[in-house]
GUZA-225608 format. One record per atom (N, C-alpha, C): atom name; x, y, z; residue in three letters. Coordinates in Angstrom, 1 decimal. Each point is the difference from the previous one (the first is absolute). Layout:
N
> drenmi_c1_c2_c3_roke
> CA_X_Y_Z_Ala
...
END
This chain:
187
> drenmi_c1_c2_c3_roke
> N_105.0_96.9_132.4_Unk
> CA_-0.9_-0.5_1.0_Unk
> C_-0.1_1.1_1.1_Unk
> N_-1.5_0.7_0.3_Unk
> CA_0.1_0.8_1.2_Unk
> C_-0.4_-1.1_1.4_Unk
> N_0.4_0.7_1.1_Unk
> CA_-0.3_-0.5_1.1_Unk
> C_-0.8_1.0_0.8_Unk
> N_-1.1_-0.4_1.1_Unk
> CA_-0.7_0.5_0.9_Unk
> C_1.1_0.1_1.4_Unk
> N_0.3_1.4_0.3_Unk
> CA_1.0_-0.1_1.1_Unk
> C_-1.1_1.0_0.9_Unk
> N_0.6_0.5_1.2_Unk
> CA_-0.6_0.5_1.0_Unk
> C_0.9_1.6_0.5_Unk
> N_0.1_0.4_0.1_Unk
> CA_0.7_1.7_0.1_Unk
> C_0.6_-0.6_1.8_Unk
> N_1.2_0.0_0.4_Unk
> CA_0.1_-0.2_1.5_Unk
> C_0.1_1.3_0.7_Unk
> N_0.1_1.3_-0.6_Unk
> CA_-0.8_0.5_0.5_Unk
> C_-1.4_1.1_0.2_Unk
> N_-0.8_-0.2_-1.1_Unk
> CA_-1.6_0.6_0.2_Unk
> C_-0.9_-1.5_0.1_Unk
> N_0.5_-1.1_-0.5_Unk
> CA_-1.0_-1.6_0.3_Unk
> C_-0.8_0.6_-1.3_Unk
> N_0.2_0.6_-1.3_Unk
> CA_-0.9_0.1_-1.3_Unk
> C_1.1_-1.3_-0.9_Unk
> N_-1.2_-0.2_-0.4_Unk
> CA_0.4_-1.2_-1.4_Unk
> C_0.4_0.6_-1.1_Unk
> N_1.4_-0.5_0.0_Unk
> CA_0.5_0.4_-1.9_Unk
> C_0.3_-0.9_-0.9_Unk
> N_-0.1_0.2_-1.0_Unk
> CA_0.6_-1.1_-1.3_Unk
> C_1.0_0.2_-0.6_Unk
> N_1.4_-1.0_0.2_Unk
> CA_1.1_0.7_-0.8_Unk
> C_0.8_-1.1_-0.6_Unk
> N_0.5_0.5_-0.9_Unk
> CA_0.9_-1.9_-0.4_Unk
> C_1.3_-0.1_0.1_Unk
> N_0.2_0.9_1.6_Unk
> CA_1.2_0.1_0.3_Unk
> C_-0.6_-0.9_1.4_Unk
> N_0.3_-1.4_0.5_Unk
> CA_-0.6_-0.6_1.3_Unk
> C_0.9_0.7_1.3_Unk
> N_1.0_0.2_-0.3_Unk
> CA_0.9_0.7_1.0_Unk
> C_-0.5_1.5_0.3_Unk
> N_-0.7_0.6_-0.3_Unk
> CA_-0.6_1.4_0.3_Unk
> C_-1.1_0.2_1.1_Unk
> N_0.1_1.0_1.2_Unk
> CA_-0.3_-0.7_1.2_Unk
> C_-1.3_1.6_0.1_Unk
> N_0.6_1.2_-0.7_Unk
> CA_-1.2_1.3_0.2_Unk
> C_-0.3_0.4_-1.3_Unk
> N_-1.5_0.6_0.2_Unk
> CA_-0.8_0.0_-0.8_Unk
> C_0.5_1.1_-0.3_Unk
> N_-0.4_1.3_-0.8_Unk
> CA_0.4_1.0_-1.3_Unk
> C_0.0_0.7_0.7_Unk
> N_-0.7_0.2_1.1_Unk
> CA_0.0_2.0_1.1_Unk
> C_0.8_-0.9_1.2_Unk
> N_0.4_-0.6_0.5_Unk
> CA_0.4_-0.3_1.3_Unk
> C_1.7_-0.3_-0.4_Unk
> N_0.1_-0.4_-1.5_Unk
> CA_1.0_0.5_0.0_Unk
> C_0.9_1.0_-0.7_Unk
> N_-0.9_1.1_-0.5_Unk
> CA_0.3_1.1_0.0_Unk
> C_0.3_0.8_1.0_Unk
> N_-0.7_-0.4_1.0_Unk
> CA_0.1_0.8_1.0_Unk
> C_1.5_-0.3_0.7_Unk
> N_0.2_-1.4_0.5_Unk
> CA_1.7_-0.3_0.2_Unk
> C_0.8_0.4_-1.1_Unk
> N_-0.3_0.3_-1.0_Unk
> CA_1.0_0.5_-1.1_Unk
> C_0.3_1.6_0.5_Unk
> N_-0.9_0.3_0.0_Unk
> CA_0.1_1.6_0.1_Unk
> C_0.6_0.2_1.6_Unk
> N_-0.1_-0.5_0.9_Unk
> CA_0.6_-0.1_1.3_Unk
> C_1.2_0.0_-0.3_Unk
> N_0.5_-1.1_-0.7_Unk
> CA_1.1_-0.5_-0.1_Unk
> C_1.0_1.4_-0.9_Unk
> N_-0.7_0.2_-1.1_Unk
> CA_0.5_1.2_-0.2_Unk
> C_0.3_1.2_0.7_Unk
> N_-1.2_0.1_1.0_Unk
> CA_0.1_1.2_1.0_Unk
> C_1.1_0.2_0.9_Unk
> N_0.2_-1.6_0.4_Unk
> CA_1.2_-0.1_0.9_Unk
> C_1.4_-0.1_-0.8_Unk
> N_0.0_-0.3_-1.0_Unk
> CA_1.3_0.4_-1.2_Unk
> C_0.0_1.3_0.0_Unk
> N_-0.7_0.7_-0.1_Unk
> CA_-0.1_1.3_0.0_Unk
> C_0.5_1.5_0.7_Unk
> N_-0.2_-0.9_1.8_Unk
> CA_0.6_0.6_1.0_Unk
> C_0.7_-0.3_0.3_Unk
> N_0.7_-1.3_-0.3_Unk
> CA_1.7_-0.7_0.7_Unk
> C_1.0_0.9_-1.0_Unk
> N_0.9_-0.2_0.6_Unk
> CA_1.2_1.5_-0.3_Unk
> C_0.7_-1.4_-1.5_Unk
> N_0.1_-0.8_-0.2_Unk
> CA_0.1_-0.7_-1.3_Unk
> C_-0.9_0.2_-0.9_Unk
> N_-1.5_0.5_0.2_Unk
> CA_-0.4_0.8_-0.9_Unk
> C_0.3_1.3_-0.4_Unk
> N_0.0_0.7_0.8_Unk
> CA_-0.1_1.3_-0.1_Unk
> C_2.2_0.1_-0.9_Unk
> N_0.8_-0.8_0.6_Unk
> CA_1.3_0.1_-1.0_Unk
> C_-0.5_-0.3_-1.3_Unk
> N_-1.2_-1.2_-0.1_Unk
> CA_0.0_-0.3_-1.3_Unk
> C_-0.4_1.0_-0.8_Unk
> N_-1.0_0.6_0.8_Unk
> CA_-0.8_1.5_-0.7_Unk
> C_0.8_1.1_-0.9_Unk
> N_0.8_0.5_1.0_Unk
> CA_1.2_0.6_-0.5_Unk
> C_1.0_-0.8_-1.0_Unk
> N_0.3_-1.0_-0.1_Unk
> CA_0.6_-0.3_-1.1_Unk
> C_-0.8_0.1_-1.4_Unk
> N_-1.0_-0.9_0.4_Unk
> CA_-0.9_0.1_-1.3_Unk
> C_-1.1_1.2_-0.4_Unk
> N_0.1_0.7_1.1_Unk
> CA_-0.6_1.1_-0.2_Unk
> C_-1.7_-0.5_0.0_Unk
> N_-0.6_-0.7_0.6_Unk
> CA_-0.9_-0.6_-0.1_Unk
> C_-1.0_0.6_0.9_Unk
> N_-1.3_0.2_0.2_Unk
> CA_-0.9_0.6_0.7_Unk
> C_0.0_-1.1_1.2_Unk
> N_-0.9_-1.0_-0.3_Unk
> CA_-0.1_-1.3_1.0_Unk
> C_-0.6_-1.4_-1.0_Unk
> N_1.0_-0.9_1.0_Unk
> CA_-0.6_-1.5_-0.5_Unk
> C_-1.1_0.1_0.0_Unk
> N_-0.9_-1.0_-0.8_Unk
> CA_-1.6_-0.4_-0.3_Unk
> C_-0.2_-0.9_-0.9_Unk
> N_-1.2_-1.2_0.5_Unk
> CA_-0.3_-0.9_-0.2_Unk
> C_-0.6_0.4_-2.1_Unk
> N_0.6_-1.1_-0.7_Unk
> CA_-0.3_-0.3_-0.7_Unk
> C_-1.7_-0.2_-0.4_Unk
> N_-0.9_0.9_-0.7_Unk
> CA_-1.4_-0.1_0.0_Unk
> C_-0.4_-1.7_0.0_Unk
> N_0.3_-0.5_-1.4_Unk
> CA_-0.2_-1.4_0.2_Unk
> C_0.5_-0.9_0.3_Unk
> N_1.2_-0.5_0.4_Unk
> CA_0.5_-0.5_0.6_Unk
> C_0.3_-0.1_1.6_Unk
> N_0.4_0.9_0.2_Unk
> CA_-0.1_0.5_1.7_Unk
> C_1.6_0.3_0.5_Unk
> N_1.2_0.1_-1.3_Unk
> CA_1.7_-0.2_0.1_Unk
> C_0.2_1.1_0.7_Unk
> N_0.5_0.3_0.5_Unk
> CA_0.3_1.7_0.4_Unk
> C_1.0_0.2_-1.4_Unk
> N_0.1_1.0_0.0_Unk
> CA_0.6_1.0_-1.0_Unk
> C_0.4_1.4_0.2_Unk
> N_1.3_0.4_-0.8_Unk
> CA_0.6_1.1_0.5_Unk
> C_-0.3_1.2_-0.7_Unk
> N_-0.4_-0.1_-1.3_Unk
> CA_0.0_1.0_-0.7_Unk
> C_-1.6_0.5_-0.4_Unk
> N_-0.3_1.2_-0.9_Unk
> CA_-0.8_0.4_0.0_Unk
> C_-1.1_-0.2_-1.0_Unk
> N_-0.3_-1.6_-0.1_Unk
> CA_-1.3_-0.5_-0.8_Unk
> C_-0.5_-0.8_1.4_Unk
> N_-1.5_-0.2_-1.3_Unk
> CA_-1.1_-0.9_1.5_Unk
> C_0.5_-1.6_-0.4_Unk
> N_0.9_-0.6_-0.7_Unk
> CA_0.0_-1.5_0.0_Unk
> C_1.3_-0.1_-0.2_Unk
> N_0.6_-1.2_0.2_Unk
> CA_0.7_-0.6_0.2_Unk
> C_0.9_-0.3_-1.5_Unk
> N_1.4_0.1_-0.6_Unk
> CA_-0.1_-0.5_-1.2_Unk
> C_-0.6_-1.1_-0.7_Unk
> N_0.1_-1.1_1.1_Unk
> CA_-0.8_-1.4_-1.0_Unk
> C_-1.6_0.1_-0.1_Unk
> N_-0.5_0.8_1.1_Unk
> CA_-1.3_0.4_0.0_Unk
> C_-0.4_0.9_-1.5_Unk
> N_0.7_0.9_0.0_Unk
> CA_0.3_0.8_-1.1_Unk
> C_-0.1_-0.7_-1.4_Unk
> N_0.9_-1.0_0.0_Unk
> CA_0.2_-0.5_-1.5_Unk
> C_-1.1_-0.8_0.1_Unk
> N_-0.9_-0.8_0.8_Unk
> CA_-0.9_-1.1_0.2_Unk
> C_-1.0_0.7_-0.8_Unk
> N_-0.2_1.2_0.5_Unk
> CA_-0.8_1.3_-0.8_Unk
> C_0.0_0.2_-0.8_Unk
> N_1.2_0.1_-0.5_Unk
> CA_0.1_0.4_-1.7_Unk
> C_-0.6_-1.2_-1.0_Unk
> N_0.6_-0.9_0.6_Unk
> CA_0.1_-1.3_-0.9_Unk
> C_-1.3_-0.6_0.3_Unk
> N_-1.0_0.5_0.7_Unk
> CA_-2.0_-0.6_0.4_Unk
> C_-0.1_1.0_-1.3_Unk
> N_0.8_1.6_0.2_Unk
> CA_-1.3_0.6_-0.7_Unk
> C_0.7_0.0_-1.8_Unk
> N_0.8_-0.2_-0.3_Unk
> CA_0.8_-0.8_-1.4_Unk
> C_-1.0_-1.1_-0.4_Unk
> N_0.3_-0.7_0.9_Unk
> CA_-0.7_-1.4_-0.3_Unk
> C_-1.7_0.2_-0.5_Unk
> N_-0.5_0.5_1.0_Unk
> CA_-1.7_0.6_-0.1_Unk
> C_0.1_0.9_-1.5_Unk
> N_0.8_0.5_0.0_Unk
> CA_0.0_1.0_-1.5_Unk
> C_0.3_-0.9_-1.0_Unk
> N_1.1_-0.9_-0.3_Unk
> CA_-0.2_-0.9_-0.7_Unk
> C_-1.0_-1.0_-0.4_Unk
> N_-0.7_-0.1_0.9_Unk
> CA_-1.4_-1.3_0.1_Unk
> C_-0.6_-0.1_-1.5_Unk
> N_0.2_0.3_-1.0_Unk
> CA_-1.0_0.2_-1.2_Unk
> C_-0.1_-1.4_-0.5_Unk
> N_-1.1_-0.2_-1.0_Unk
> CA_-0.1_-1.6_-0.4_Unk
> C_1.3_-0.4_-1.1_Unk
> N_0.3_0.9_-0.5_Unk
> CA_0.4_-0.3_-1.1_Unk
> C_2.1_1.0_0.5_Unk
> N_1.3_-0.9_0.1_Unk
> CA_1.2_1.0_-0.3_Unk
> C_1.1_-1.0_-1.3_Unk
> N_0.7_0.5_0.1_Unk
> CA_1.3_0.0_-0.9_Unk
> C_0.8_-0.5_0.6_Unk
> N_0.1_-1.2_0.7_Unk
> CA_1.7_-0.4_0.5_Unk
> C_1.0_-0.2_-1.1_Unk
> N_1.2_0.6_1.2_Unk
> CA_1.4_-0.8_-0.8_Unk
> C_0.1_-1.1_-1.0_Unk
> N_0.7_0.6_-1.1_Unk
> CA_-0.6_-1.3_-0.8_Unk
> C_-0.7_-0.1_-1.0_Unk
> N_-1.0_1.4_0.0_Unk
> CA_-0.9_0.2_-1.2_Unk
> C_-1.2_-0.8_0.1_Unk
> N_-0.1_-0.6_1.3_Unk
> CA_-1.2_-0.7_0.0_Unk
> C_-0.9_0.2_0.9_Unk
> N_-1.5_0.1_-0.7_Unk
> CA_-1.0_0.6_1.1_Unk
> C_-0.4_-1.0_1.1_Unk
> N_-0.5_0.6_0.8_Unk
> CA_-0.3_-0.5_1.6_Unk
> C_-1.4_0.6_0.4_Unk
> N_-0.7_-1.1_0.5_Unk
> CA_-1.1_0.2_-0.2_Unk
> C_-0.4_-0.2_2.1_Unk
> N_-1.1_0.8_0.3_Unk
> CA_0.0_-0.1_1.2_Unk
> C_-1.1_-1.2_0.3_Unk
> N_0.6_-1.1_0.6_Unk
> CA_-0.8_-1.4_0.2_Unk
> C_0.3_-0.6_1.9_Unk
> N_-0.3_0.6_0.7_Unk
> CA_0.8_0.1_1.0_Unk
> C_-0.3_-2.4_0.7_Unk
> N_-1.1_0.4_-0.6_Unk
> CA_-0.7_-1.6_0.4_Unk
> C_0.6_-0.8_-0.3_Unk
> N_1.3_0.1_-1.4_Unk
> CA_0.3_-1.0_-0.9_Unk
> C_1.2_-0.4_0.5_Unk
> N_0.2_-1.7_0.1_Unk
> CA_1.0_-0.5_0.8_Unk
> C_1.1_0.5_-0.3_Unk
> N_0.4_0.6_-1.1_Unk
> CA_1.1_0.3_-0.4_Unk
> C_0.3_1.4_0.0_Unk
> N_-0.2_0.6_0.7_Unk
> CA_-0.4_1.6_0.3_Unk
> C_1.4_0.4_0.7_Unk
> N_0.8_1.1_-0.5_Unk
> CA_0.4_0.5_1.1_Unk
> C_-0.1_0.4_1.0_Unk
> N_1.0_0.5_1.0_Unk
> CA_-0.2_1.0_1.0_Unk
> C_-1.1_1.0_0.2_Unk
> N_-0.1_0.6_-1.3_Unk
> CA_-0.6_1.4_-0.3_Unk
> C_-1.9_-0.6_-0.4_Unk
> N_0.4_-1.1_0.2_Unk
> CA_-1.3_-0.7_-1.2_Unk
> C_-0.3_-0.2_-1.1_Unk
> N_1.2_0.0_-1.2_Unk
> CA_-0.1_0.1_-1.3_Unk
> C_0.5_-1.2_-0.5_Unk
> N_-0.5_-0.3_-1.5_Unk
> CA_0.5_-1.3_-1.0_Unk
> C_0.0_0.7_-1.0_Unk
> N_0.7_-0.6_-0.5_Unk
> CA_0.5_0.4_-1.6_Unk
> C_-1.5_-0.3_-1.1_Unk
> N_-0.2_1.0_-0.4_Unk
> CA_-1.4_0.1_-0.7_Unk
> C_0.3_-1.3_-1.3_Unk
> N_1.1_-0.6_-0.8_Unk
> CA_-0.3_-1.3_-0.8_Unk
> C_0.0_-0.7_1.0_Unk
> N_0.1_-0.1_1.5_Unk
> CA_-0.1_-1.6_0.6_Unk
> C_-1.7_0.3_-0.2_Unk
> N_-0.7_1.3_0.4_Unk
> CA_-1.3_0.1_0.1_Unk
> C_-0.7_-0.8_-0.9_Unk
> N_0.0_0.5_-1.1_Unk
> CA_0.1_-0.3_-1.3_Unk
> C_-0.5_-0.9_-0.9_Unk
> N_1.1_-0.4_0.6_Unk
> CA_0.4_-2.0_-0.5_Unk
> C_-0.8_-0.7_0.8_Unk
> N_0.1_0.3_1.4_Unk
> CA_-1.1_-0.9_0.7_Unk
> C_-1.6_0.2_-0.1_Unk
> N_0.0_1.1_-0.5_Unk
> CA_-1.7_0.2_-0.2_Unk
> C_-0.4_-0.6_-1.3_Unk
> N_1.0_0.2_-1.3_Unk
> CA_0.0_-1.0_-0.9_Unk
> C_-0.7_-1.3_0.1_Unk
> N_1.6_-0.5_1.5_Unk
> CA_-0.4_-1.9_-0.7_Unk
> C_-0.7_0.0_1.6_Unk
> N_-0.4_0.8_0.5_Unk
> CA_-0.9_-0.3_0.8_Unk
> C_0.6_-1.1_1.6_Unk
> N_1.4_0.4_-0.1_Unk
> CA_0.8_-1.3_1.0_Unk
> C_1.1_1.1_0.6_Unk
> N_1.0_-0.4_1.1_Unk
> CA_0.7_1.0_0.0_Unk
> C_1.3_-0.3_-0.5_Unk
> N_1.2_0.6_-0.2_Unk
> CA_1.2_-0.5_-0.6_Unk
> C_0.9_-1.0_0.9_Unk
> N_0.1_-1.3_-0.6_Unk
> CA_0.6_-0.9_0.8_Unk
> C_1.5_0.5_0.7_Unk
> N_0.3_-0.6_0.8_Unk
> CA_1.2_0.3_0.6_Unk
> C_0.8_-0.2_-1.0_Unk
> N_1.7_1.0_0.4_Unk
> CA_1.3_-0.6_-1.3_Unk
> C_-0.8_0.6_-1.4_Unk
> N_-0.7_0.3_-0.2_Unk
> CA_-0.3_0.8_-1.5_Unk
> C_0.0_1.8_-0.2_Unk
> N_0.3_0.0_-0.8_Unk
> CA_-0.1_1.5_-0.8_Unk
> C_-1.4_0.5_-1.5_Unk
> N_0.1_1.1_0.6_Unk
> CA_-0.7_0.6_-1.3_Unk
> C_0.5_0.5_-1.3_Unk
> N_-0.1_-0.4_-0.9_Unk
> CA_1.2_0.9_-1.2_Unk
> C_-1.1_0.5_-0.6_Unk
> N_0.6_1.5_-0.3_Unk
> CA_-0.9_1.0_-1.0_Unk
> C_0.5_-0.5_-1.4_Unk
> N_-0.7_-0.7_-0.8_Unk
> CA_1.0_-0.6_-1.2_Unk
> C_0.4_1.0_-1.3_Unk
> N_-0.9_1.6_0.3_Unk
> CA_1.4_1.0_-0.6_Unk
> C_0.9_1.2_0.3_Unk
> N_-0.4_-0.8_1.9_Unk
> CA_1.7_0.5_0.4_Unk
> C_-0.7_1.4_0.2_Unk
> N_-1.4_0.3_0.1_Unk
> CA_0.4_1.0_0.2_Unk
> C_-1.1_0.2_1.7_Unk
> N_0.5_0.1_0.9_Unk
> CA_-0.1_0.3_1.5_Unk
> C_-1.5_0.1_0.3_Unk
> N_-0.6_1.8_0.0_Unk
> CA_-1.2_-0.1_-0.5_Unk
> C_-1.1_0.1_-0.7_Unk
> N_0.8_-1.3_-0.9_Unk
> CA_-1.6_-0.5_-0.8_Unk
> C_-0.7_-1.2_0.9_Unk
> N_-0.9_0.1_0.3_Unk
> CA_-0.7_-1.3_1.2_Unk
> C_-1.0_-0.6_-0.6_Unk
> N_-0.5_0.3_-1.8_Unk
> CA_-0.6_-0.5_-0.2_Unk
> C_0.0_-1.7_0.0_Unk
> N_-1.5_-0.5_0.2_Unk
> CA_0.2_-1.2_-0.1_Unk
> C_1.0_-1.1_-0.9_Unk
> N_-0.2_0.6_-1.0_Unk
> CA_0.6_-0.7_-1.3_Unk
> C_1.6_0.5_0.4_Unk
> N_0.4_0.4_0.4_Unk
> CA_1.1_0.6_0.1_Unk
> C_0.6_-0.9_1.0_Unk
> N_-0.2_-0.4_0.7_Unk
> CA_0.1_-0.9_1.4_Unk
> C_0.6_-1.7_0.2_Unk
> N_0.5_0.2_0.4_Unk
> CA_0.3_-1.8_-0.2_Unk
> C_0.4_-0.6_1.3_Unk
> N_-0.5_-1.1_0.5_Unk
> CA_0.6_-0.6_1.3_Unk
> C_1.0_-1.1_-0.1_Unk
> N_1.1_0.3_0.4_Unk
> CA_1.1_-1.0_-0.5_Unk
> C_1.0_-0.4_1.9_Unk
> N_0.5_-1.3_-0.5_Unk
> CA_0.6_-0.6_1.4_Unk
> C_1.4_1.2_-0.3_Unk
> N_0.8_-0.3_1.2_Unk
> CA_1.5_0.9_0.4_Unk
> C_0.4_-0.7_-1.4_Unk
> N_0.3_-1.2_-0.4_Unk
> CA_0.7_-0.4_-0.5_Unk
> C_0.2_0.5_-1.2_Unk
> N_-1.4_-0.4_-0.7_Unk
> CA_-0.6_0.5_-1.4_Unk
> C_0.0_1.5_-0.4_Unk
> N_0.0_0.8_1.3_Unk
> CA_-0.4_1.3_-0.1_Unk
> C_2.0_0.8_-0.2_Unk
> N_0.8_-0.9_0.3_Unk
> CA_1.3_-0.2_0.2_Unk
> C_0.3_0.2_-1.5_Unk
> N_-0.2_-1.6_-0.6_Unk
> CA_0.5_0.1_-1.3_Unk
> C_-0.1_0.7_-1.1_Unk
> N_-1.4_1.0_0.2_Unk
> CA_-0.9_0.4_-0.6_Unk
> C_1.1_1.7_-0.4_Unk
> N_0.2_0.2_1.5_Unk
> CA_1.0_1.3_0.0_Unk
> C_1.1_-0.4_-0.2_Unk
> N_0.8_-1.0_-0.1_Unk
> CA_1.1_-0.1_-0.8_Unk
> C_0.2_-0.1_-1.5_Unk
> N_-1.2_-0.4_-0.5_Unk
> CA_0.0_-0.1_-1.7_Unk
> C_-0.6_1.8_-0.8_Unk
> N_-0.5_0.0_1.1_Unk
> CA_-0.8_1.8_0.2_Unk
> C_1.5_0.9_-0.3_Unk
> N_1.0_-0.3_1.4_Unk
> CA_0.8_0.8_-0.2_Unk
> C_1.0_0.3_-0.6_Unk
> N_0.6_-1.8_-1.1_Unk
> CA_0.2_-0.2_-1.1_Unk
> C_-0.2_0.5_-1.2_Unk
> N_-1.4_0.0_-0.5_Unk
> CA_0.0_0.8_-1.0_Unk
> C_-0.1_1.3_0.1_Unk
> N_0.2_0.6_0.9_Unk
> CA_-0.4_1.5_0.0_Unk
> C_1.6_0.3_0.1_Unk
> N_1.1_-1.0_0.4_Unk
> CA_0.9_0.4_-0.5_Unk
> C_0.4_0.0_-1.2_Unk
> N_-0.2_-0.8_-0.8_Unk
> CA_0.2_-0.1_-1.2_Unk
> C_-1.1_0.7_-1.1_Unk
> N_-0.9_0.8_0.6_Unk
> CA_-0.6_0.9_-1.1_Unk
> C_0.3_1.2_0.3_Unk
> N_0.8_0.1_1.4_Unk
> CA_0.6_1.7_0.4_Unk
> C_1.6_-0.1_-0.7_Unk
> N_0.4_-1.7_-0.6_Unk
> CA_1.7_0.7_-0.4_Unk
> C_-0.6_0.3_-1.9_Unk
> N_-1.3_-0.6_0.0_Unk
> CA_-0.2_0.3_-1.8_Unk
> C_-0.1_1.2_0.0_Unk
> N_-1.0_0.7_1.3_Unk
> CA_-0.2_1.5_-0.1_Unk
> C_1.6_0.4_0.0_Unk
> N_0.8_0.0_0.4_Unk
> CA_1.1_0.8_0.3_Unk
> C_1.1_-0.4_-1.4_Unk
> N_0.1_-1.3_-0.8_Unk
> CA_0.0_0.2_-0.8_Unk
> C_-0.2_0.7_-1.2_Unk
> N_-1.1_-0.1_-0.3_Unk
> CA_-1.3_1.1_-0.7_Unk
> C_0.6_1.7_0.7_Unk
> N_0.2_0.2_0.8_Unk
> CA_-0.1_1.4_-0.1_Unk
> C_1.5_0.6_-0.3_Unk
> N_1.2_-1.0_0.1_Unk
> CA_0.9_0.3_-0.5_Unk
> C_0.4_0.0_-1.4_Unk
> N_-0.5_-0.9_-0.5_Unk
> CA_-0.4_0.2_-1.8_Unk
> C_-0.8_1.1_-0.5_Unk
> N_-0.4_1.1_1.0_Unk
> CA_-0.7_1.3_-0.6_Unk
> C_1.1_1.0_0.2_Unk
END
């Protein structure tokens, strides 16, 4: 939620969805950089200087932190950056999550992550039966295999059902992996 606040001191209107924030973007740059200035000439800076070998404190570009060393942002500023412009690079319709299962970019869809994505069978399935997937249920790919999303391939099943389903699944695949291992020791 942003809020309409007031700068206390230029009296310009800003929007911020911090309600506790009292100056606008230049008025308080300007006390930032003051503030650095006067870090700068007190004899606790200038020891710091020499220790760290540092030119002079200065306000973090977007944020406004002061900072010691020799970039224009702040570390969290920094990573906030990376991770806008990651994120923006990733945007594509179509990725690969964890899992082996595609993700589809649906940002509108109630079930959307963070990022804005759903798993491309919930897509799928719902465009299919034309409803969306009830709460407590699953989708089974019924040959197991991740991404195939064809329709036919698809199945909507409760936790429960979708439960037993991988237990008798995981049953026989043990017992057709001990015939395999059988079989290959008779060669």
């Amino acid at each position: 939620m942003a809020y309409r606040l007031i700068c206390v001191d230029c009296g310009t209107e800003l929007i911020s969805v911090a309600i506790n924030r009292t100056l606008c973007d230049a008025c308080r740059r300007i006390h930032l950089l003051a503030k650095a200035k006067k870090y700068n000439d007190s004899s606790e800076g200038k020891a710091g200087q020499e220790r760290r070998r540092v030119k002079s404190a200065h306000p973090c570009l977007d944020c406004g932190k002061i900072i010691y060393y020799k970039t224009n942002k702040c570390r969290s500023c920094f990573m906030t950056s990376l991770n806008e412009q990651n994120r923006t690079w990733r945007k594509k319709s179509q990725i690969v999550a964890s899992g082996g299962y595609f993700r589809v970019l649906k940002p509108e869809h109630p079930k959307a992550n963070n990022l804005g994505y759903i798993s491309q069978h919930l897509d799928v399935w719902e465009a299919v039966h034309g409803k969306p997937l009830p709460d407590g249920w699953h989708i089974h790919h019924i040959n197991g295999i991740r991404d195939d999303n064809r329709p036919v391939n698809l199945v909507g099943l409760s936790s429960k059902k979708h439960g037993l389903i991988l237990r008798v699944l995981q049953e026989r695949i043990q017992k057709l992996e001990a015939l395999l291992n059988g079989q290959a020791q008779l060669l």
